[in-house]
C-alpha positions in Angstrom: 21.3 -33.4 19.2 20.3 -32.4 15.8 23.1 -33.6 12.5 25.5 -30.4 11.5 26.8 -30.6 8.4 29.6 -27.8 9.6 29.9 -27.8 13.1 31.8 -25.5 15.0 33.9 -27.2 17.2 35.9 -30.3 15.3 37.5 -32.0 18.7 33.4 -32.1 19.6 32.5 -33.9 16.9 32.3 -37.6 15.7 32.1 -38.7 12.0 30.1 -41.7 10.4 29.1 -43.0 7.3 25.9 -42.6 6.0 23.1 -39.6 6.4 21.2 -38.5 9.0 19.3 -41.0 10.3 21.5 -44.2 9.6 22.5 -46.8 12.2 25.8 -45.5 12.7 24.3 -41.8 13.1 22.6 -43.6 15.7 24.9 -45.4 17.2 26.9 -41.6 18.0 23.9 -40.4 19.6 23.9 -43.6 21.8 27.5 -43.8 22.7 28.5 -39.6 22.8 25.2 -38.0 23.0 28.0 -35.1 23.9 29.0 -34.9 21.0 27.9 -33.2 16.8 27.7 -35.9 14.6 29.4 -35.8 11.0 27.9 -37.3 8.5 30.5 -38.6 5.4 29.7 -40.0 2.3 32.0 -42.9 2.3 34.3 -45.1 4.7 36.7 -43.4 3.1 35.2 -39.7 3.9 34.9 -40.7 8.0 38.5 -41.8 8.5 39.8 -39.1 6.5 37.2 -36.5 8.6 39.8 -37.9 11.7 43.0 -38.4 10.0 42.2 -34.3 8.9 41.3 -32.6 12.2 37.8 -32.1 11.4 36.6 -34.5 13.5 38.1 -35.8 16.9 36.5 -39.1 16.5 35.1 -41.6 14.2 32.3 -44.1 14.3 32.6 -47.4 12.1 30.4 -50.3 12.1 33.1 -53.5 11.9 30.8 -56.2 12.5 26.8 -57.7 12.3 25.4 -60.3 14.4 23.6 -61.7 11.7 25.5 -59.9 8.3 28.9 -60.7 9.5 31.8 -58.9 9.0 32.0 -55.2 7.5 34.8 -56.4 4.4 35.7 -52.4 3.5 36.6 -51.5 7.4 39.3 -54.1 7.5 40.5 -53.3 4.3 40.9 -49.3 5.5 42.3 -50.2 8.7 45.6 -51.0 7.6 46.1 -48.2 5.8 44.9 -46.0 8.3 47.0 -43.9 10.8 44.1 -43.8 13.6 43.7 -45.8 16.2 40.8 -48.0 18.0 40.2 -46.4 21.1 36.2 -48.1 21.8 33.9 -50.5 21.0 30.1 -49.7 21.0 27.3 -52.1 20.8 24.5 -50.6 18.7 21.1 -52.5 18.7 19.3 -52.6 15.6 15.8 -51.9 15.8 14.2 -52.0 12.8 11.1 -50.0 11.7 8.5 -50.3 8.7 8.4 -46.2 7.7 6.0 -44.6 5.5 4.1 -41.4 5.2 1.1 -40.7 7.7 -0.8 -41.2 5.2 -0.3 -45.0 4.4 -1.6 -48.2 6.1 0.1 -52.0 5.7 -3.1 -52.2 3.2 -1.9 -49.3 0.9 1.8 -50.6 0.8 3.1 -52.4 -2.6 6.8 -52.1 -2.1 9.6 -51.8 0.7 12.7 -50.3 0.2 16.1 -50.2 2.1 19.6 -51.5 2.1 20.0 -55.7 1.4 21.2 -56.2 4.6 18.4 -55.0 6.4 15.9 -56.2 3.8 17.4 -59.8 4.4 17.0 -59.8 8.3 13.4 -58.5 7.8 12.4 -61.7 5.4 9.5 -62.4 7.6 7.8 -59.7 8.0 8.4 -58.6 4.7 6.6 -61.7 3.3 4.0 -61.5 5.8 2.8 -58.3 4.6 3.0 -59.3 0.8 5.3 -56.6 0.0 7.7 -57.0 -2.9 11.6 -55.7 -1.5 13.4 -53.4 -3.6 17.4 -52.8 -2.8 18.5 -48.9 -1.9 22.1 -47.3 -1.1 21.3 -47.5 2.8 17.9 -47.7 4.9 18.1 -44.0 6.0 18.8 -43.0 2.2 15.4 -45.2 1.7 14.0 -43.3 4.4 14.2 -40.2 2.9 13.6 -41.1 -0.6 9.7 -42.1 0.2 9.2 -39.1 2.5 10.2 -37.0 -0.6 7.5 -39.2 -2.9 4.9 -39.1 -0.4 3.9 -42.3 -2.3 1.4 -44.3 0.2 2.3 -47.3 -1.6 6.1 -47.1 -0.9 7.6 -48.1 2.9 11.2 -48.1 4.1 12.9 -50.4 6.6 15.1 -47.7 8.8 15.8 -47.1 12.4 13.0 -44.9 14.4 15.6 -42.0 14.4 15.3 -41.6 10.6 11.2 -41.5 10.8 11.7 -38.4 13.2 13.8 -37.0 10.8 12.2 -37.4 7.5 8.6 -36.9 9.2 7.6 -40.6 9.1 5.4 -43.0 10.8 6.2 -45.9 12.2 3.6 -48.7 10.8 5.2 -52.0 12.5 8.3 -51.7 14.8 10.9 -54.0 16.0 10.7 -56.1 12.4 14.0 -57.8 12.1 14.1 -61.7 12.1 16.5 -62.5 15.0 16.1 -60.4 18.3 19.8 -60.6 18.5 20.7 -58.0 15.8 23.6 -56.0 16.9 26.1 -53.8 15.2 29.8 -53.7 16.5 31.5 -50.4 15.7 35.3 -48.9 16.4 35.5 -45.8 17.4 38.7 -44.3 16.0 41.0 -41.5 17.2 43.9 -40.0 16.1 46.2 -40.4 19.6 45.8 -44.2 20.7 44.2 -44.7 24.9 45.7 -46.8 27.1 43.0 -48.0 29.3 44.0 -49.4 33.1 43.4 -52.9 33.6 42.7 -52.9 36.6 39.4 -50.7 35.7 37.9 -53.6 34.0 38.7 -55.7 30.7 41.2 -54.7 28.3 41.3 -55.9 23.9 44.1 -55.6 22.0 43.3 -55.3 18.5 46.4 -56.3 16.0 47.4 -57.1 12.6 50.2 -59.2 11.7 51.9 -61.3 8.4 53.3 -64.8 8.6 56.4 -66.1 6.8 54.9 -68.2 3.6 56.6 -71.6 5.1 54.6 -75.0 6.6 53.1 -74.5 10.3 54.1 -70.6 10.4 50.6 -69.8 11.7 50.5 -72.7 14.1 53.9 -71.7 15.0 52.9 -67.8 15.9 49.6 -68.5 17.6 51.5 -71.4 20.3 52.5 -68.3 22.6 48.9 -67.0 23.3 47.7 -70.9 24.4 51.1 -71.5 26.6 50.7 -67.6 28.3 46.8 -67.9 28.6 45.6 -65.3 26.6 42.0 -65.9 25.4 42.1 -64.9 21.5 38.7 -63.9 20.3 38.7 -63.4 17.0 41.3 -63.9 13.9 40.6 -63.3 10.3 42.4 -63.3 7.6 42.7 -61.6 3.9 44.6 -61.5 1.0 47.5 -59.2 0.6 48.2 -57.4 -2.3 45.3 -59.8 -4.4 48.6 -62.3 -3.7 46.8 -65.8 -3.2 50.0 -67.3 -1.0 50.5 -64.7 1.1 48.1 -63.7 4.1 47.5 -61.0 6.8 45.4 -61.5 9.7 43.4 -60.0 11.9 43.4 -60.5 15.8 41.8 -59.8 19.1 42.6 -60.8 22.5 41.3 -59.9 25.9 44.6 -59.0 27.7 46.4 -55.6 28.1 49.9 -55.5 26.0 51.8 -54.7 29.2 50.6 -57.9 30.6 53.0 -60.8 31.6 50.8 -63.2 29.2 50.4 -60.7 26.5 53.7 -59.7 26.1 55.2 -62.8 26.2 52.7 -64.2 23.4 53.7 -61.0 21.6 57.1 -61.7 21.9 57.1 -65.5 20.0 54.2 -63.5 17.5 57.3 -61.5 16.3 59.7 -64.2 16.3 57.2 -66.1 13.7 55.8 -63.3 11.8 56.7 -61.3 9.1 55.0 -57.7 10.7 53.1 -56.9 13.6 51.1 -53.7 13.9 48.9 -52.5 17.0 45.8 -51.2 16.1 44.2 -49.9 19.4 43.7 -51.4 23.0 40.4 -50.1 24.5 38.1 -51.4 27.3 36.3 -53.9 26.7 32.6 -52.8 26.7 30.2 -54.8 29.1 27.7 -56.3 25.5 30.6 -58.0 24.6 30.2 -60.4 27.9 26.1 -60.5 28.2 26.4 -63.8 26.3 28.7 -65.6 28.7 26.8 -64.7 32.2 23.2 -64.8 30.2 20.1 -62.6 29.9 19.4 -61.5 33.6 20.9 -58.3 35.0 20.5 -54.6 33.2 20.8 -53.6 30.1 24.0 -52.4 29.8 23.9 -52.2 26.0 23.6 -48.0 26.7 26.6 -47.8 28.6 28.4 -44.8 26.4 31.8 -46.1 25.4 32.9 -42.5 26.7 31.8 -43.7 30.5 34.3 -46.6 30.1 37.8 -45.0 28.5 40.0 -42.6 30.8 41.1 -39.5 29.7 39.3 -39.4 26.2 
């Protein structure tokens, strides 16, 4: 499915950040091969392309296996009227691009965002090339197709050398075999995914009173009701050094005995508590707990998995 920058149908779209050819364009392709993918300038540009009508769903990278976390999603999310409705787990495979004319001999430099220029360390210095930092790896991508310098290569997915008319020299070049990106996928009406279909997250944000033990305190009810909590983070509120707001994920349904119960003592302890999506749980999520045997089920579309969306 080819990028549109107007497409005709906005419900039928999806929105990303980036340009043609970047990770989270790919990661649409992967996940709602369905659907026209938008490409936005900015975080900013894809939730607004939602929050506007003009696209019926948004793509957002939250989290690296090796980068970490994704610091301006979880800064936007709060102020942000959509909701999660997925999780998609995008693969990154990356590739050494560079005109057909070039060999690894001709190549001098390599060019692409620092992330992906820091999990290709190795093969970077095995070549002998000297990195150079760009905007993003597709923008990098595009910028050496438009030199046509031989001496010039980018580090970019394999879907941005098909679209800016590259070859691919060396594939598969990242450091740890493990590099995946987590994305949202944001809607404007919130799912609410059966449990008994499969695994259900809960993604939520919530302030603690500024007094001794309060976190300790609000956190007690998911250990006594058994609900596993995945993930908590926290950040700064207002650039207020006392105060905090965190971040949480737990595998449970909110309609759930255990859930809302834990809910329940969350509020009692806390100063706000804010739902941001519940959403199946996609199958990547749980490859590292049974192991490495079994399919692939990295390409299951998040689409496949959600009822009614």
């Amino acid at each position: 499915m080819t990028l549109q920058s107007l497409p005709p149908d906005p419900e039928r779209t999806i929105a990303f950040q980036g340009v043609a050819g970047a990770y989270s364009h790919l990661a649409c392709l992967t996940a709602y091969p369905e659907l026209s993918p938008l490409a936005c300038e900015t975080f900013e540009e894809a939730f607004a392309a939602v929050a506007e009508g003009r696209a019926g769903l948004g793509m957002i990278p939250v989290e690296n296996s090796v980068a970490g976390r994704v610091a301006d999603i979880h800064h936007l999310l709060p102020y942000s009227d959509l909701h999660i409705v997925a999780e998609h787990f995008q693969r990154i495979n990356h590739h050494l691009l560079a005109v057909p004319e070039a060999t690894p001999e001709t190549l001098r430099t390599v060019h692409s965002h620092v992330h992906a220029l820091g999990q290709c360390r190795n093969a970077i210095r095995a070549l002998g090339l000297r990195a150079v930092m760009a905007a993003d790896t597709a923008g990098a991508a595009a910028e050496i197709a438009q030199t046509g310098d031989p001496t010039r290569a980018a580090i970019a997915s394999a879907l941005a050398g098909e679209i800016y008319g590259l070859v691919s020299l060396k594939a598969n070049i990242e450091d740890a075999d493990h590099n995946t990106t987590r994305f949202f996928v944001m809607a404007r009406q919130a799912v609410n995914p059966n449990p008994a279909r499969g695994p259900v997250v809960t993604s939520f944000l919530f302030t603690v009173r500024n007094v001794p033990a309060a976190l300790y305190k609000a956190l007690g009810g998911f250990a006594t009701n058994g609900v596993n909590m995945t993930k908590l983070e926290s950040y700064l509120v207002d650039g207020a050094f006392v105060a905090a707001q965190f971040y949480a994920e737990v595998e449970a349904h909110p309609d759930s005995a255990g859930l809302r119960l834990a809910l329940e003592e969350l509020r009692f302890f806390s100063r706000s508590l804010r739902i941001l999506g519940v959403y199946p749980a996609h199958p990547t999520r749980f490859q590292s707990r049974l192991g490495s045997g079994g399919p692939d089920l990295r390409s299951l579309s998040p689409s496949a998995l959600i009822v009614g969306l």
